[in-house]
C-alpha positions in Angstrom: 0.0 0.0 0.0 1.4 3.6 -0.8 3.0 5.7 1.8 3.6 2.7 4.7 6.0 1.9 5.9 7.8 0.0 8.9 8.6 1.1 12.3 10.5 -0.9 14.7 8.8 -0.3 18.1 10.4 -0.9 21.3 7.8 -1.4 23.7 7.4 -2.2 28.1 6.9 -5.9 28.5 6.0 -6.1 32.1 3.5 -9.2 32.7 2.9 -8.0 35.9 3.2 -5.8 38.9 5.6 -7.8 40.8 7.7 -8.8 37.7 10.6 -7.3 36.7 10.0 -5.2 33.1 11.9 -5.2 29.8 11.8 -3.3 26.5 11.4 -5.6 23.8 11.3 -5.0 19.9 9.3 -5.7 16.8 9.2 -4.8 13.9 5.7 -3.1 13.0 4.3 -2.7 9.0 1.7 -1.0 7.4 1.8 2.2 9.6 0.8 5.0 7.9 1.6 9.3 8.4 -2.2 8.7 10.1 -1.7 5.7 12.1 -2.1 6.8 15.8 0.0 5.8 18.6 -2.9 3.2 20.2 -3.7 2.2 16.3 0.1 1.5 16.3 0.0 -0.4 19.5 -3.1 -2.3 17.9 -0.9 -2.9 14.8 1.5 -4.4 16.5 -0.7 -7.0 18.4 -2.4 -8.1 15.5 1.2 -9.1 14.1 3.2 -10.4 17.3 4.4 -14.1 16.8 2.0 -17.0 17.7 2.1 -17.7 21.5 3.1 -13.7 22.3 0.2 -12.3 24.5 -1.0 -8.7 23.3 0.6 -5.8 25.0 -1.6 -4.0 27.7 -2.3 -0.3 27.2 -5.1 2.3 29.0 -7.7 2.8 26.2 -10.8 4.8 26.3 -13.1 6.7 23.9 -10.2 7.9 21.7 -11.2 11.0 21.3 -9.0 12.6 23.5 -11.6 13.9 26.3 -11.8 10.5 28.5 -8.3 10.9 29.6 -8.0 6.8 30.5 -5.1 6.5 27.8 -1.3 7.5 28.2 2.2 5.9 27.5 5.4 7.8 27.2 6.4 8.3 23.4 10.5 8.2 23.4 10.2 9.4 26.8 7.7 11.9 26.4 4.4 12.1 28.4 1.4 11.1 25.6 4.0 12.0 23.0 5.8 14.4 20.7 2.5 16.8 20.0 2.1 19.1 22.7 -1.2 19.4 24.7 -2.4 16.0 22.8 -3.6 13.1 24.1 -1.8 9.9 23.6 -5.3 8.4 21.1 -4.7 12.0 19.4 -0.8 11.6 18.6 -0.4 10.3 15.4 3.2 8.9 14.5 3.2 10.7 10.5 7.0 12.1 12.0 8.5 8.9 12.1 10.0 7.7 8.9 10.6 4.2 7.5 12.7 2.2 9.6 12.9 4.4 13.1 12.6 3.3 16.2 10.0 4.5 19.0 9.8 3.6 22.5 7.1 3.1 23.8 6.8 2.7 28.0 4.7 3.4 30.8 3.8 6.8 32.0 6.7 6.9 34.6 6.0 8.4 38.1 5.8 7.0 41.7 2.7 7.5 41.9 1.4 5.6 38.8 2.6 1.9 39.7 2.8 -0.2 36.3 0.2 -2.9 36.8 0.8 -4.8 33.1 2.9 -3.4 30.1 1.8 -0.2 29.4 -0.8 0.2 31.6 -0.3 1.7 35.1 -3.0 2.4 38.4 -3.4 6.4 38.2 -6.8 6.4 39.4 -5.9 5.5 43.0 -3.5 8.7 43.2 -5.6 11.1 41.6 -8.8 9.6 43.0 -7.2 10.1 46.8 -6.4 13.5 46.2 -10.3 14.3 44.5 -11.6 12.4 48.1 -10.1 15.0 50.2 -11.9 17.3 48.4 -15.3 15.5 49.1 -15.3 13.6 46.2 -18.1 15.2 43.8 -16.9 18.8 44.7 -13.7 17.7 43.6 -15.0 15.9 40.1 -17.2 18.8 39.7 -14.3 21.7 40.5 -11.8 19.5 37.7 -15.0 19.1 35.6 -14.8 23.2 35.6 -11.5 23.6 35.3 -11.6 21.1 32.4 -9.0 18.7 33.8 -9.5 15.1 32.1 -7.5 13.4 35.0 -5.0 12.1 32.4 -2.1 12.3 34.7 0.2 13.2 32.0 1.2 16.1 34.1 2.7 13.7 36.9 4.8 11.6 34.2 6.5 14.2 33.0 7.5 16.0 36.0 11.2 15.0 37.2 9.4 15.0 41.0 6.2 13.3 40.4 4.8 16.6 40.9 0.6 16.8 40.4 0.8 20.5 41.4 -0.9 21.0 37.9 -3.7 18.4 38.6 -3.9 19.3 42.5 -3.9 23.6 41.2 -6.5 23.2 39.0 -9.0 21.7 41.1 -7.8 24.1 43.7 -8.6 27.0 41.4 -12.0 25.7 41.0 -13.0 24.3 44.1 -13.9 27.3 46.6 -16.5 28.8 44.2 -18.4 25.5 45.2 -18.0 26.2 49.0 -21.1 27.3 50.6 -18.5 29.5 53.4 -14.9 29.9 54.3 -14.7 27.3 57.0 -16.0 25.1 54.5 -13.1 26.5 51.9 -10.2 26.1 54.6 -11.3 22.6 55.9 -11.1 21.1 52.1 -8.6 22.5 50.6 -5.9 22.4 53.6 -7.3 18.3 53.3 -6.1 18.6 49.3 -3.5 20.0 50.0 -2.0 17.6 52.5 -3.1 14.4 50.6 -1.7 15.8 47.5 1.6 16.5 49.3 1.8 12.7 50.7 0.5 11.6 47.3 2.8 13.2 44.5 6.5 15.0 44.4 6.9 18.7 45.8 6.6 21.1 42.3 9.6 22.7 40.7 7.7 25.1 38.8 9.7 24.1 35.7 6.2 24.1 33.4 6.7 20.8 31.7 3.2 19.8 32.8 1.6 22.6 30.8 3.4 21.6 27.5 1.7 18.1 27.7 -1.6 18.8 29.1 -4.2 17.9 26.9 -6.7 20.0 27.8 -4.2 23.3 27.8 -4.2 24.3 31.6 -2.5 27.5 32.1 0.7 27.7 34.2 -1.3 30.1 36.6 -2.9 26.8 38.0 0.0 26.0 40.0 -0.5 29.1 42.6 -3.8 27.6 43.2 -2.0 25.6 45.6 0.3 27.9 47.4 -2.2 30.5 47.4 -5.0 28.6 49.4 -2.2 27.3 51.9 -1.0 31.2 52.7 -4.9 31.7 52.6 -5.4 28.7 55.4 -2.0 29.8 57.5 -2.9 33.6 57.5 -6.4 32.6 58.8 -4.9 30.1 61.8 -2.4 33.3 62.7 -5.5 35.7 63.3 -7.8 33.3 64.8 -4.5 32.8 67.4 
């Protein structure tokens, strides 16, 4: 068929969590400039050798608004397109012959589970608890955080200070009062602080969040803890 062509793909083996991973090559045809990254991954399980169990990856709608997908595209969170999900990322730069590596969004906090598919729910779920739960879906909802966790794979800490801000920035217009506003987000705040990395402000999050959320996001967080200590001080 014209314009394919033949990628060799090192991808995460990793059968489970206990075992010990590897990155193991194949050879992958009849990728095209609009093959995807997952349609790639789905390329090369239809063509593994018999007796090879399919490689495991987070898929969702693939649209790019579910935020369930993500794998690290020659080391990059979701891939070389900024602010694009990892269904989104089409592999058209790749020319005949390359290599890409393909592993597991990498952070402490995302524990691989099988291949390419890693547990960020429990992180990011514990941290949208504190905020009692559907306050805290419905404050990421507003701030139009998908909960992809691309944000913490990239950072060289772990850091969710994007993921933590932004529902942060959203949350205390749902508060019905202040006391209300301090109890929840000093509990955010604290989870998220024994959950993730401490933030290094270095903005790597913002270049591979899909859903574009501004830089300003991460003083969410420092802002409401000044807010909570400044209100301790004058109630002592």
């Amino acid at each position: 068929m014209h314009n394919t062509r033949t990628l060799t793909v090192e991808v995460w083996r990793q059968s489970s969590a206990e075992d010990d991973g590897r990155f193991v090559a194949y050879d992958v045809t009849g990728v095209t400039p609009a093959t995807t990254v997952l349609e790639l991954l789905d390329l090369l399980n239809e063509q593994l050798p018999d007796g090879e169990q399919p490689v495991k990856f987070d898929d969702g709608c693939r649209e790019g608004s579910c935020g369930k997908c993500g794998v690290m595209v020659d080391g990059v969170a979701h891939g070389p397109e900024f602010n694009t999900t990892t269904c989104q990322q089409h592999v058209r730069a790749f020319r005949n012959g390359q290599r890409v590596r393909l592993e597991p969004l990498r952070a402490e906090a995302f524990p691989v589970l099988q291949d390419l598919a890693v547990d960020k729910k429990k992180s990011l779920r514990t941290v949208v608890k504190a905020a009692r739960g559907p306050a805290g879906m419905k404050a990421l909802t507003n701030a139009g955080c998908i909960s992809c966790g691309a944000c913490v794979a990239v950072c060289p800490n772990g850091s969710g200070q994007l993921f933590v801000g932004s529902l942060l920035t959203e949350l205390p217009p749902l508060m019905k009062d202040d006391d209300e506003r301090r109890e929840r987000t000093e509990k955010v705040i604290e989870t998220a602080g024994e959950t993730f990395g401490p933030c290094s402000t270095l903005g790597d999050c913002t270049e591979v969040c899909p859903a574009g959320l501004p830089l300003e996001n991460l003083s969410a967080v420092a802002r409401e803890y000044l807010r909570n200590q400044n209100k301790t001080r004058h109630q002592h």
